[in-house]
N, C-alpha and C positions, 0 to 999 in steps of 0.2 A: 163121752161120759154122760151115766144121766141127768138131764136136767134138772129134774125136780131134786135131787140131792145135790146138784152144784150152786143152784141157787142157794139151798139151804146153810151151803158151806158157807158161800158167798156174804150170807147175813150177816153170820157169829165171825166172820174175818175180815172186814172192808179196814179195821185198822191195822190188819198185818202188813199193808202197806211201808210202814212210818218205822220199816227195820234197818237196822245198818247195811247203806248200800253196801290119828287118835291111835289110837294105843292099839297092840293086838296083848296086851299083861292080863292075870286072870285075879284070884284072889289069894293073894296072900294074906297075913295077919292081918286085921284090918282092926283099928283101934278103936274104944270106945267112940260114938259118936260120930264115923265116917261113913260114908258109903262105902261103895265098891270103887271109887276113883280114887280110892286114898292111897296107892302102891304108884300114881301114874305120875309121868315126870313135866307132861304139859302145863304150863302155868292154867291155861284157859280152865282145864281140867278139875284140877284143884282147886279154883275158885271154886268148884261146884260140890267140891267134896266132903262139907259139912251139910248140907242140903239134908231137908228129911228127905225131900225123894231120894229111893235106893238108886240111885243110878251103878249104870254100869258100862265099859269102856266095850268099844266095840270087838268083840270077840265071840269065840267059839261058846265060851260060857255063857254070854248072854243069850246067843241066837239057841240055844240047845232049850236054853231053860224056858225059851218063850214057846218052843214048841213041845215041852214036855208035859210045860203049865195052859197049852193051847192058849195062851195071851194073845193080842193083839202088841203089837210093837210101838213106842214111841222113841222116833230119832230126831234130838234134838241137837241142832249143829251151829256151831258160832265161832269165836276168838275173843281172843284175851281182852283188847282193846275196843273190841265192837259197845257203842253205847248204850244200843234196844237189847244187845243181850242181858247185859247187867240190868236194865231196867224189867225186864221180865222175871231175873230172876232173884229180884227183891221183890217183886210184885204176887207172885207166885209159886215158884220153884223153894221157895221161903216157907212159904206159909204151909202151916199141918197140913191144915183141911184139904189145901188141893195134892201137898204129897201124899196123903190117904188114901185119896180118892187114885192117883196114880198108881199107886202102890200093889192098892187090893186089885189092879184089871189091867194093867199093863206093864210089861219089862219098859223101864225104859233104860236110853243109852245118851249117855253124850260123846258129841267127835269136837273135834278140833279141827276145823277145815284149812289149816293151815298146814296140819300133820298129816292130815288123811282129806286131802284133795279128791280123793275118786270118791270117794264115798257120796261127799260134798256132789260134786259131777251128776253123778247118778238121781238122788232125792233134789237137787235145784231145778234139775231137767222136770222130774216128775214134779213139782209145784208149777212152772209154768205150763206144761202141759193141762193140771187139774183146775188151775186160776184160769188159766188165759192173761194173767197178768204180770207183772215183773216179778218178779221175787228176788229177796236180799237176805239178811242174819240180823237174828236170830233165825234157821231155819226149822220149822219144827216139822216133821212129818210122821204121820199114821201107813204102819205098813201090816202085812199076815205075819204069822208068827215064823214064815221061810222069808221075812227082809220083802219082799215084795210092795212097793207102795200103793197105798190107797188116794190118801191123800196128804200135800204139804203146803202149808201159810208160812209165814213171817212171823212178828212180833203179834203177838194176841193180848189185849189186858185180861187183867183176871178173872174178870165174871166173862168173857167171850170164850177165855179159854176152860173155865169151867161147862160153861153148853158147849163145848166141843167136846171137850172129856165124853162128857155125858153121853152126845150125840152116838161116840162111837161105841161106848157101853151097848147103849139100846139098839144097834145095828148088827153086834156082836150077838148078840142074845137071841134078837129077831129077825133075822136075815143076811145070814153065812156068804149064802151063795150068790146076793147082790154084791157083799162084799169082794169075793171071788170075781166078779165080774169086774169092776172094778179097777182090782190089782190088774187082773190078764188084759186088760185095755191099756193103762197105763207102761206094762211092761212091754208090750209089742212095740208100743210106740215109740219108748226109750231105746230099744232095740233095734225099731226101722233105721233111726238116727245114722246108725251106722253105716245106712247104705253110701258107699260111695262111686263116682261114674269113675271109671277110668279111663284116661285119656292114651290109648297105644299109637294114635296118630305124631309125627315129627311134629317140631313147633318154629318157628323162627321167629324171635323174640323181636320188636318192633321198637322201634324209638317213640312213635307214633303214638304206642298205648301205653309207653309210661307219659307224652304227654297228655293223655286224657283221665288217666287214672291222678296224676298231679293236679290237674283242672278239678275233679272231681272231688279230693281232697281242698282246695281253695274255696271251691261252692260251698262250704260250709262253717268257713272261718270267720269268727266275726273282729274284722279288720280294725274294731274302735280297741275294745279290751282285749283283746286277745285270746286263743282257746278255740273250743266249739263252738257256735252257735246253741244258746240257751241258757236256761234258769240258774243254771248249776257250771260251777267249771270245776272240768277234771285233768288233774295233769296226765298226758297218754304220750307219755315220750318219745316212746317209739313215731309215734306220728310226727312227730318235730325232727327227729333223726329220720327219716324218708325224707322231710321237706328240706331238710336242709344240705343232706345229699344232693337233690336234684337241683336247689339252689345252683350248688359249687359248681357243677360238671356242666348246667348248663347256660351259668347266668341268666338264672331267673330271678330276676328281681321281685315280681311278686309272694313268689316260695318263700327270697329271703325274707320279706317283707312279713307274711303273717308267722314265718320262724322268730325276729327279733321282738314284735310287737307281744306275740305271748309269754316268752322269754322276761322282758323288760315288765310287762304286768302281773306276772307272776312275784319277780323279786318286787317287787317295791310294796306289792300288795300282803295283806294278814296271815295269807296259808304261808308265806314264807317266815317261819319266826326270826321278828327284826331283832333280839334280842339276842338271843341263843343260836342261830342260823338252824336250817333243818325246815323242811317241807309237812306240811298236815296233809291229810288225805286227801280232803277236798274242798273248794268252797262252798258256802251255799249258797252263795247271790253272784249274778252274774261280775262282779268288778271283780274278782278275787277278794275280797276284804276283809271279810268272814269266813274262816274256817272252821270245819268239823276238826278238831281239833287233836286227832291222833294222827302219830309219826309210824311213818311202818318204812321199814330197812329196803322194800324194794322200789319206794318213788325216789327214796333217796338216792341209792345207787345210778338208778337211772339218769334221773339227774343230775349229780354231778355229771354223769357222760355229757348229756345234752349240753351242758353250759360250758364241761371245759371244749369241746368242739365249737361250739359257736366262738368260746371268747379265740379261738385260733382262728377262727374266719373272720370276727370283727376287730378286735383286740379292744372290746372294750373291759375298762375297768369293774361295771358293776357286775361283769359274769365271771371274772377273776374272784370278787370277794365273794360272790355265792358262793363257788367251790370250793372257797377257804374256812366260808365260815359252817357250809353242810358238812365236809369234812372233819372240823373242829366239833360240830355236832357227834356225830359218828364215833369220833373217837372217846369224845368224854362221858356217850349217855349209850351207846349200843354197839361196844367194844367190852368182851370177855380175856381175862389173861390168858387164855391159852392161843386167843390168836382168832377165835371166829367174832363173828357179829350177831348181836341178839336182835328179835324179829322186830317188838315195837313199843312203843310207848301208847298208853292208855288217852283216849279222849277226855277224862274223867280222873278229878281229884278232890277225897273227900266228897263223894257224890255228886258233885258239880263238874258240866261240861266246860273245859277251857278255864277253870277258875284256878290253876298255875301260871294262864299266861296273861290273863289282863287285870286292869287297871281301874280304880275309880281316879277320878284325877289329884284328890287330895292324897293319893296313895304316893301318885308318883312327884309329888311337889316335894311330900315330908322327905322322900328320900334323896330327891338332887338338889335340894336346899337354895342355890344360888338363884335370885331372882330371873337374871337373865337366859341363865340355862335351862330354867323350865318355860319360859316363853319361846326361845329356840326348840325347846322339844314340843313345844305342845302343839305349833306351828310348823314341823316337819312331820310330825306322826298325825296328827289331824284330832291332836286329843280335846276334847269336849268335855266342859262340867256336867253334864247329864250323860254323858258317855257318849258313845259313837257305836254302841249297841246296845243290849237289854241290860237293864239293872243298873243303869247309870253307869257299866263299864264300858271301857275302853280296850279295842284291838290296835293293836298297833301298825300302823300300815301308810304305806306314801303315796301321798298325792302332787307334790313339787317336786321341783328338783333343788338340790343346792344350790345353784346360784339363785334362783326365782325366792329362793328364804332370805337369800343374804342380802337381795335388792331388796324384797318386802319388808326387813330390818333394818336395811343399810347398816349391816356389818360384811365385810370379806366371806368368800367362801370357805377360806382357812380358817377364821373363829367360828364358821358355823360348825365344822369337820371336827374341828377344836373341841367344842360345845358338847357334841353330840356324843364324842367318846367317851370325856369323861360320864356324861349323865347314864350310858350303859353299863359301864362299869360299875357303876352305884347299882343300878336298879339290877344287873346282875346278880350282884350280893343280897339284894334281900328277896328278889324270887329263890334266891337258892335255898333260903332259910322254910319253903313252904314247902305244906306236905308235898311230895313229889307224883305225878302222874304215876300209874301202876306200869311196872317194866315185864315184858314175855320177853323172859330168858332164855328161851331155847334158840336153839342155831339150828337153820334150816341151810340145806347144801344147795337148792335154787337160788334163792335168794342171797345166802351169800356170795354165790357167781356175781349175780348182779352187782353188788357192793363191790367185788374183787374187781369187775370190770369200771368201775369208778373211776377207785385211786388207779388203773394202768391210763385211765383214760386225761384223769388228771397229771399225773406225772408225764404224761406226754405233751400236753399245753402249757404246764406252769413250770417242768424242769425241775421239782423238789424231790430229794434223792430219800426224802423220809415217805412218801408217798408211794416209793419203790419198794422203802422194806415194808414197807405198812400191806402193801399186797404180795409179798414173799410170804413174808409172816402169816397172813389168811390162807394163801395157798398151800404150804408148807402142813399147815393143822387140816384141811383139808384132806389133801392128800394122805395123811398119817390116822385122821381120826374117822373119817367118809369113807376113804377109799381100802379094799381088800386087796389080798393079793393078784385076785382074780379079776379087778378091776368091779366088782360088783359094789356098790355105792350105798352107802346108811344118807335116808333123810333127814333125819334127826340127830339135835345133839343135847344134852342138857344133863348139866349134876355129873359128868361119866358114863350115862347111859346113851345110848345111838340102837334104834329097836324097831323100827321101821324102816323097811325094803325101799328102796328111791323109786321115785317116778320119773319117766320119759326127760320132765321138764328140768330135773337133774341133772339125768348126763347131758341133755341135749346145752345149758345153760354152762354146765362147766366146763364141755370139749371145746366152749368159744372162750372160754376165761381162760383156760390152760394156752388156748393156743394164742392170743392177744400178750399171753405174758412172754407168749416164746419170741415174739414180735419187739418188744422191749428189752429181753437179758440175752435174746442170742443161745440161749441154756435147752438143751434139747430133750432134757427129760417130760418140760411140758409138754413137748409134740409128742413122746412116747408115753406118757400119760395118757395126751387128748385119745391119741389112736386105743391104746389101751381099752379107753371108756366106749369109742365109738365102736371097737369089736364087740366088746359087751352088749351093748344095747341093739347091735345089729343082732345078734344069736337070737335074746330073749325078748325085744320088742318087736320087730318087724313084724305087718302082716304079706304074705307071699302072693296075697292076691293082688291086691292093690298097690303095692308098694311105699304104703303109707308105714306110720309106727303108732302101737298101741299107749298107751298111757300108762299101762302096769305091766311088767313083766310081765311074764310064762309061769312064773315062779310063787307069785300071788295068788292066794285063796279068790275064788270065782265071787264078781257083784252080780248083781243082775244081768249087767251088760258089762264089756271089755269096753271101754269106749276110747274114743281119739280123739283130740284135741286138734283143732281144725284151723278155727279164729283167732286170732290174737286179741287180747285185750289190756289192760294195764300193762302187765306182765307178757311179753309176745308169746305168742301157743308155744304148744311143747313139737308140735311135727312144724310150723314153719324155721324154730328154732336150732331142732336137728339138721333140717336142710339147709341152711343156712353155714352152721357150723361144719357138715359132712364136705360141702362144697369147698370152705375154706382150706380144708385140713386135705383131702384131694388133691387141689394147687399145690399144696405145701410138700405132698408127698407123693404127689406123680403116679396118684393112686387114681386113676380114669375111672373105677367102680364107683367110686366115692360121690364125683363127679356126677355119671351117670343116676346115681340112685337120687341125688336131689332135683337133677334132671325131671327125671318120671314123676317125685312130688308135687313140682310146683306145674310141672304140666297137666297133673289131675287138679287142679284151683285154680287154673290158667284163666279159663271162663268166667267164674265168678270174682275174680280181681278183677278183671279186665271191665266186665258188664257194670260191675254196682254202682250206686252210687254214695255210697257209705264205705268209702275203701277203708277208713279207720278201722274198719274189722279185720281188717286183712294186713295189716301197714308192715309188717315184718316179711309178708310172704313178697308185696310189693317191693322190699326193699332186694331181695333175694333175684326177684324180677330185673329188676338194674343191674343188682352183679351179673347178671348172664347174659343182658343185654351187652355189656360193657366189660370184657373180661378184665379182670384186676392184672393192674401191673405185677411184676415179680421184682423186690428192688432189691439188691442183692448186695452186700456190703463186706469186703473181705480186707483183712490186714490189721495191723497194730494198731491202728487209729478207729479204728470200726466203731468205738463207742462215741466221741466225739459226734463223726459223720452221722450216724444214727436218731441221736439226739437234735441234731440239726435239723435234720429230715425230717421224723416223726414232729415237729414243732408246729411245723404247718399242718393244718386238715386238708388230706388228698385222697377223699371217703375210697378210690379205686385203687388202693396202693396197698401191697402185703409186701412185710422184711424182713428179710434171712440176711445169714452171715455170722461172721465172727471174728477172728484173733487169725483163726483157721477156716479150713472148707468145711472141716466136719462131713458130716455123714448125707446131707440132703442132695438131691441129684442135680441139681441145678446149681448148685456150688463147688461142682467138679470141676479142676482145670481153672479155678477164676484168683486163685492168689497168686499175687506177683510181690519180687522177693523187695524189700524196703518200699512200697507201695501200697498205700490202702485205696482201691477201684470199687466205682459205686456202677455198678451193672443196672439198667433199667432192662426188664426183660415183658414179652407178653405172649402167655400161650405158649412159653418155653423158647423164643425166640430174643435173643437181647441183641440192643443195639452193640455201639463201638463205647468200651468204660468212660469214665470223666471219672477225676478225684474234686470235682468243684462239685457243692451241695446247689450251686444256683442254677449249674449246669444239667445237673440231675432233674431240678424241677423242668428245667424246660424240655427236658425229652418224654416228659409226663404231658406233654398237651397235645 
């Protein structure tokens, strides 16, 4: 790109830094006083749809009209809960003057990057390509009137964002064809992206490189707090689900080690709300302490997994009430009656970041009254008369344990447990009474995998049978409200409406939910769902060259680029995910293509997991790398007892273990021949190979070593 104009950008943007790290409808009646986002069902959206800017939802109507009006494009991309977005767009998206100024010289569009992820994909790639810097949301980018990007920043204040307007007015005006240059730079390169090597050579998967790719994961944990090493801690669960995989299988006690240490600093620390249970997005200071203060539906989900798997390898108590009291979150603040889960809760109440969840301390005295019980509390939460953050408030977050309170008091650790209930339950009751954090209502079919994969994951460590129907019931509306006949997938759900074509990270997230639950109920329609989805997304995402999978349909109107999702990050990618899932569903149905085709994935990434040293970018495809390292057992459970034996089994975490069975043999090929008549036999099998049955669960375990 050119310099002299990147510096220039460079100027008017150095605070787009400080950002939070969509519809295809057109225009219906639109009432006094909206824009063109006033028909859209995304919460994010509708924030934005009293706005003097005209906005307009990304569609055929906007892109037509920028090029009829030869406009320049502004795509401005965020979420509901993102905090820089709302700050920008009281800052300016508010304000006449700069909606004028937008108005009279460019279409602009808002997305929902939660709704429309590709889009998102496309213009984030082109900001770090045109910064050279990170980039986050609010994302704003400058494209030609064919979508094409020029350029995209962050969060801009107002007078930056007005010399930016401007900038591109007088560029528009005065030189077209630099602009043109521009785009065709940035689009090639977003486009290179794609190239990918393919690996047609065999592989023979090493014990060896997953221990260097776990080494490598370790170099970078910081073994005081817990987490990654740095300023900022993020929960990336997936990364603690590989460590604590390679933990089990190989007693590695260092693995376990930085699994429980972040685990143990995460609960007791601020991003875990002590009050409400439920996880914040991130911290902003290395201790966990401080949270950015929004809840989003997929750290959650995830989470619970991670904690009820750990509390089955450690059996402690405090990862037990995590997943009781996330779950308890879950169900009272982003649970819909029809059975799905809403995306997230706002950072932001009454314009203040976190001001639903803390404290000044006279706040919390007046409400737990008893002398004693707020010196208990003030002394287990670390609460401070000047606060223990800005504004003289308080986050609530642990640094003792209970007994270390109860000798620093000299009372028992039962009056302290005592203590501390009651004073929750007060201070429950009058957080409840405030304005509440803003809620995005929409149910996303990714992310409710995640969540769905939770509660199976929970009901398999804690045994609660309401946690069973809690993910029938999600699956159940899934399947009814997501899914077509044809097995083709809606992203969206919100009000009735479902209007958006699913992405990759869809099916790929729900073929492993479906099939984790066939794993629990024994109920084979999951498996003929998962298969269902996985035909689907084989016909219309595959690409035939590589072997890899596209991130949008066949089916989907053309971005710039088709792109694929490669890295994992929070969320694990959408092609390690597939693979992942294709491979498990393969085992399960004696489907050797299946098999094969996540085969050739991960052997095109094989190198770059294996080389890095930041496997965290990769931690899903590594996890994929162990299963094929280490083929999963096949445990195979038949007869009148089967659900008993089942629940026994599934109790303990034995990451290489998948379970069939039933009452009966049912329909799966490796349950042929295995019922015997007043007998329930637990078959250990591998690679289609089982040993001699056992009806003892202990028994069972020990043909698994």
């Amino acid at each position: 790109m050119n310099l002299t104009f990147r510096l220039f950008i460079y100027s008017v943007s150095l605070l787009s830094l400080f950002g939070c790290i969509s519809s295809t409808g057109g225009s219906a009646h639109i009432g006094e006083g909206f824009n063109h986002l006033a028909n859209e069902s995304s919460p994010y959206l509708l924030q934005h749809a009293k706005n003097p800017v005209d906005w307009y939802p990304w569609s055929e109507e906007a892109l037509n009209k920028a090029k009829e009006e030869d406009k320049l494009i502004i795509v401005s991309i965020g979420y509901s809960s993102c905090h820089w977005c709302h700050v920008m767009e009281h800052e300016s998206f508010e304000d006449t003057t700069v909606a004028r100024i937008m108005n009279e010289n460019f279409v602009s569009i808002k997305v929902d990057r939660e709704e429309r992820p590709d889009i998102d994909d496309v213009y984030m790639t082109a900001c770090r390509m045109a910064t050279g810097e990170g980039c986050g949301w609010p994302l704003n980018a400058f494209a030609l009137p064919d979508g094409r990007p020029i350029y995209a920043g962050t969060y801009f204040p107002k007078k930056a964002w007005e010399k930016m307007l401007t900038r591109f007015i007088e560029l528009k005006e005065d030189d077209e064809d630099e602009l043109e240059n521009y785009a065709t730079q940035l689009t090639e390169g977003i486009q290179s992206l794609q190239k990918l090597e393919i690996n047609t050579d065999e592989y023979k998967y090493e014990p060896t490189v997953l221990n260097q790719i776990t080494s490598n994961f370790l170099a970078n944990i910081d073994f005081k707090e817990g987490g990654r090493k740095g300023t900022e801690k993020f929960p990336l669960p997936n990364n603690y689900e590989f460590l604590l995989r390679e933990a089990v299988l190989n007693n590695d006690q260092k693995a376990m080690e930085a699994v429980e240490t972040t685990l143990d600093k995460m609960a007791m620390g601020g991003i875990f709300d002590q009050l409400g249970g439920g996880f914040s997005r991130y911290a902003v200071d290395p201790r966990w302490e401080v949270p950015h203060f929004e809840k989003m539906l997929y750290d959650n989900g995830q989470l619970v997994s991670v904690f009820s798997k750990a509390f089955q390898v450690s059996q402690k108590p405090l990862y037990k009430s995590v997943v009781e009291e996330t779950i308890a979150f879950v169900e009272r603040e982003l649970s819909s009656p029809e059975g799905g889960f809403y995306s997230s809760l706002d950072a932001d109440s009454e314009g203040e970041e976190g001001k639903f969840y803390v404290w000044k301390q006279e706040e919390l005295h007046a409400a737990i009254a008893d002398e004693q019980d707020k010196k208990i509390f003030d002394t287990y939460y670390e609460i401070k008369k000047g606060g223990n953050w800005e504004h003289d408030k308080n986050v609530l977050f642990v640094k003792k344990s209970i007994d270390e309170v109860a000798k620093k008091l000299k009372l028992s650790a039962e009056e302290i447990n005592s203590s501390l209930a009651k004073s929750k339950a007060k201070l429950m009751k009058v957080r409840d009474q405030r304005v509440r954090p803003g809620l995005d209502d929409k149910v996303l079919t990714s992310w409710n995998a995640l969540m769905l994969n939770g509660y199976i994951d929970a009901y398999r460590a804690l045994g609660k049978k309401e946690y069973l129907d809690r993910a029938l019931k999600n699956a159940n509306f899934l399947a009814k409200t997501m899914m077509q006949k044809d097995f083709r997938l809606n992203r969206n759900y919100k009000s009735g409406k479902s209007v958006i074509n699913a992405f990759l990270d869809d099916y790929a997230l729900l073929i492993d939910a479906f099939t984790n639950l066939y794993q629990v109920t024994f109920d084979e329609q999951w498996l003929d769902n998962a298969k269902g989805l996985t035909e689907y997304a084989l016909t219309h995402f595959k690409d035939a060259e590589s072997g890899m999978m596209h991130y949008t349909s066949e089916l989907d109107p053309d971005l710039i680029a088709r792109k694929m999702e490669l890295a994992d990050n929070v969320i694990p990618g959408s092609n390690s995910s597939f693979a992942r899932a294709i491979y498990k569903l393969g085992i399960f149905t004696y489907n050797e293509a299946y098999v094969d085709i996540a085969d050739q994935m991960i052997r095109n990434m094989v190198e770059e997991i294996s080389t890095t040293e930041l496997p965290n970018f990769y931690s899903n495809w590594c996890q994929l790398y162990s299963e094929m390292n280490r083929r999963p057992y096949e445990v195979a459970i038949v007869g009148d007892d089967y659900q008993q034996k089942l629940a026994a089994l599934q109790n303990k975490y034995v990451p290489n273990a998948l379970y069939l069975g039933g009452k009966n043999e049912g329909n799966l090929e490796l349950l042929k021949g295995k019922l015997l008549e007043d007998e329930t036999m637990i078959y250990v099998c591998q690679n289609r190979v089982c040993k001699l049955p056992v009806t003892d669960v202990d028994k069972a375990f020990a043909l698994m070593k």
